[in-house]
N, C-alpha and C positions, 0 to 999 in steps of 0.2 A: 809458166806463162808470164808473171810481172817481169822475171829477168828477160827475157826475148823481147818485153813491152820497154823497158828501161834501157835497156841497149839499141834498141830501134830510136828513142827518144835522143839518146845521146849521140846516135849516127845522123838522125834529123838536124840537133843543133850546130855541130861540127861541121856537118856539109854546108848549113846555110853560114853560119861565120867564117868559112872562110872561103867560101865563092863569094859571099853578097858582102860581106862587110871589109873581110879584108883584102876581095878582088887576087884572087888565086888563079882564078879565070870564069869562066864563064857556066854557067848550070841552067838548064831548060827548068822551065814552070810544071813541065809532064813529071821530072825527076823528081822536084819540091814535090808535088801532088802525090806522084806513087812514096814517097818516103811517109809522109805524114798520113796518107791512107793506109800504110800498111801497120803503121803504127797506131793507128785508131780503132783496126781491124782487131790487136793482138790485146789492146784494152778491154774493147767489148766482146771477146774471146777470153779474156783473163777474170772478169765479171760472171759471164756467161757459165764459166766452168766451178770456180768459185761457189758464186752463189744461188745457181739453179742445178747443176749437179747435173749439168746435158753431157753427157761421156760423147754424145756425137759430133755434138762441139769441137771436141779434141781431135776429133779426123783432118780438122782446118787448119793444122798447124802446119806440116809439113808441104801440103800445096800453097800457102802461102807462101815460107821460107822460098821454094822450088820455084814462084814466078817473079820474086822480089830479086832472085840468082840468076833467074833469067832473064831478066831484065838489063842489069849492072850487065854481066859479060856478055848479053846477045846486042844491047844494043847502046849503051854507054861506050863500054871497050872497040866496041866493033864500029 
């Protein structure tokens, strides 16, 4: 979970440096939003699993990954 937490983190900063600062083009405020929620999600899911030992927790990985994927290629790409 912290690696999924950490690569979400590094896809969050990359995406905003180089839409917002070094103007790549252009990036909506919903894609900022779903980026850094998805990544806030997979911290307090990495916590979650960690330190309370919730194994149901762990059901939330993959529908995460699956609507962050759906997202990028249903409606970024498309």
């Amino acid at each position: 979970m912290p690696i999924i937490a950490v690569l979400l983190l590094i896809l969050a900063i990359v995406m905003e440096i180089m839409y917002r600062a070094l103007d790549y083009g252009k990036i909506s405020n919903v894609t900022t939003g779903i980026n850094w929620g998805v990544f806030g999600a997979f911290v307090i899911l990495s916590f979650i699993i960690r330190k309370k030992h919730m194994v149901w927790s762990s059901w939330l990985v993959c529908p995460l990954l699956t609507i962050l994927a759906y997202y990028y290629f249903a409606f970024v790409d498309y």
